[in-house]
C-alpha positions as CSV (number, residue, x, y, z in Angstrom):
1,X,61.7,-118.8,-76.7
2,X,59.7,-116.0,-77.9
3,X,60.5,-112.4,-76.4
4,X,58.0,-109.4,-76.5
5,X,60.9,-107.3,-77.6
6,X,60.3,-109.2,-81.2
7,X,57.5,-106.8,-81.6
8,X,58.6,-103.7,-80.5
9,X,58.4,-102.5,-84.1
10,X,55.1,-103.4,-84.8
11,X,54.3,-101.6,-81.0
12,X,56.3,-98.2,-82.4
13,X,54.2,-98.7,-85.8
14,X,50.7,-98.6,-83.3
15,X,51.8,-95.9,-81.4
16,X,53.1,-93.7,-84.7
17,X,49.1,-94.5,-85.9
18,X,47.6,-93.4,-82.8
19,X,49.9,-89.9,-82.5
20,X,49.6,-89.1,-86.1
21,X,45.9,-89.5,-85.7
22,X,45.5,-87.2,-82.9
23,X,47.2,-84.2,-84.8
24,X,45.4,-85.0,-88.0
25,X,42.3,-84.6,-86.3
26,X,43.5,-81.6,-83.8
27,X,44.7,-80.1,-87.2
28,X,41.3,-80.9,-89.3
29,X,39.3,-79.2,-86.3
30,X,41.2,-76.4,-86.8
31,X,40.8,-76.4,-89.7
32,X,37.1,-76.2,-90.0
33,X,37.0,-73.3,-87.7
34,X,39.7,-71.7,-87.5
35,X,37.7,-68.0,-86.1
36,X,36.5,-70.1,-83.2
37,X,39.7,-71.5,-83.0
38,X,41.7,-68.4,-82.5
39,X,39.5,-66.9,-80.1
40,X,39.8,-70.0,-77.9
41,X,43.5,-69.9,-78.1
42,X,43.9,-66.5,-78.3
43,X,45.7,-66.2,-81.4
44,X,45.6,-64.5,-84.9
45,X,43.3,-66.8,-87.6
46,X,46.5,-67.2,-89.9
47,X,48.1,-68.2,-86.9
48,X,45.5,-71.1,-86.8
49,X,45.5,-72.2,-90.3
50,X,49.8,-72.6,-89.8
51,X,49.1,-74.3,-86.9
52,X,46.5,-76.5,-88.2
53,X,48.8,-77.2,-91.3
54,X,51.7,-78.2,-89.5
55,X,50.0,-81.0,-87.3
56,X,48.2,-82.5,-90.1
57,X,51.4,-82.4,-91.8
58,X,53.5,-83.5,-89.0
59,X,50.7,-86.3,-88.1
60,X,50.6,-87.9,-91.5
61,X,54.9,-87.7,-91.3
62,X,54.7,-89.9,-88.4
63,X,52.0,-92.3,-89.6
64,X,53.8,-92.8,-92.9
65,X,57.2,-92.8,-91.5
66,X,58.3,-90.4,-94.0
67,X,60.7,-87.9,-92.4
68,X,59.0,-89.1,-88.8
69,X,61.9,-87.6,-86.9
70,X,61.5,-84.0,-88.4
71,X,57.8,-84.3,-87.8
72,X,58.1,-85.4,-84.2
73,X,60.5,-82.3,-83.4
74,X,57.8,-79.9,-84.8
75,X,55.4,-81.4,-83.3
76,X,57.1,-81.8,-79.9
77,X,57.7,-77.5,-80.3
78,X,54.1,-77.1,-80.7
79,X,53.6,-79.0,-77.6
80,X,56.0,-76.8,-76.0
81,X,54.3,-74.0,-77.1
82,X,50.7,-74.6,-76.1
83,X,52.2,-75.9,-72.4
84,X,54.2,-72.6,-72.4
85,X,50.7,-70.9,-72.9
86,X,49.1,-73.1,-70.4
87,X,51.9,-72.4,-67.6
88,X,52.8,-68.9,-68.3
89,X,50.3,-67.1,-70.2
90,X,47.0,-69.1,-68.7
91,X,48.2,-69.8,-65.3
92,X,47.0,-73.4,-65.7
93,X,48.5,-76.2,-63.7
94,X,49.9,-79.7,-64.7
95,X,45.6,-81.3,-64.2
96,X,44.2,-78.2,-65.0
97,X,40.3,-77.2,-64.1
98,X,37.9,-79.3,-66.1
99,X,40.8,-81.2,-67.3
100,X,42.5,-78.4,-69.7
101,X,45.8,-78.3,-67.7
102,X,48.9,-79.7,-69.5
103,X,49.3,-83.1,-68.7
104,X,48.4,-83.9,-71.9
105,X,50.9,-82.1,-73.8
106,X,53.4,-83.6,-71.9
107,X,51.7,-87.2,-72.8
108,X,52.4,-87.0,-76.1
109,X,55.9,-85.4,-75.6
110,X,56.7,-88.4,-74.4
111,X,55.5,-90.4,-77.1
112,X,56.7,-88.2,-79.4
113,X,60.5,-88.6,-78.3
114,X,60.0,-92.6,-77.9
115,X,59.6,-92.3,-82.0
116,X,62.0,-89.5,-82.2
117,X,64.3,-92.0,-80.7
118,X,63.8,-95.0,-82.0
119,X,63.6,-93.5,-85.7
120,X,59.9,-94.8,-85.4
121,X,60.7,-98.6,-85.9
122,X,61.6,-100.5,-89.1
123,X,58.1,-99.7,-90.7
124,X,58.6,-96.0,-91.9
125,X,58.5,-95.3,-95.6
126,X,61.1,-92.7,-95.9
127,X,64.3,-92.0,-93.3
């Protein structure tokens, strides 16, 4: 009998591709513009470029499955961070107005800790 749970690693491998994507591309925006950047975020240019470096980093970790659960705990600070920015600094609730609240954040939190937790699934390069 065939069970669904016989592809729960090639599920963890789709989601790893799909969260690594989004920080390599939230990183590579940065990237590009980091001045416009760090006036939307209020926060120093070099700030930025860090910032920008550790997601792409952190991204392609994940994707590769090299070192995935060291990249998904820096990411899963940085998404602390900007909902600590949202909440406290920005006095923006869990929707947000226009949709800039921090639901999202917490979205990939939990995907984040599902490959934390399951050491990203037997398709990782590196451990």
């Amino acid at each position: 009998m065939f069970h669904l749970t016989q592809l729960t690693d090639y599920g963890l491998l789709f989601l790893r591709i799909i969260v690594g994507a989004t920080y390599i591309n939230s990183g590579y925006r940065d990237l590009k513009d980091p001045d416009a950047r760090s006036k939307s975020i209020e926060m120093s240019k070099g700030f930025i470029i860090s910032l920008a470096v550790a997601e792409i980093a952190g991204g392609a970790g994940v994707i590769l499955g090299v070192l995935q659960q060291l990249a998904t705990i820096g990411l899963v600070l940085i998404m602390l961070g900007a909902i600590q920015k949202k909440i406290f600094v920005w006095k923006t609730g869990f929707w947000g107005n226009d949709g800039f609240g921090w639901s999202y954040e917490l979205t990939l939190i939990s995907m984040l800790l599902i490959i934390l937790f399951t050491d990203g699934g037997k398709f990782v390069l590196v451990r």
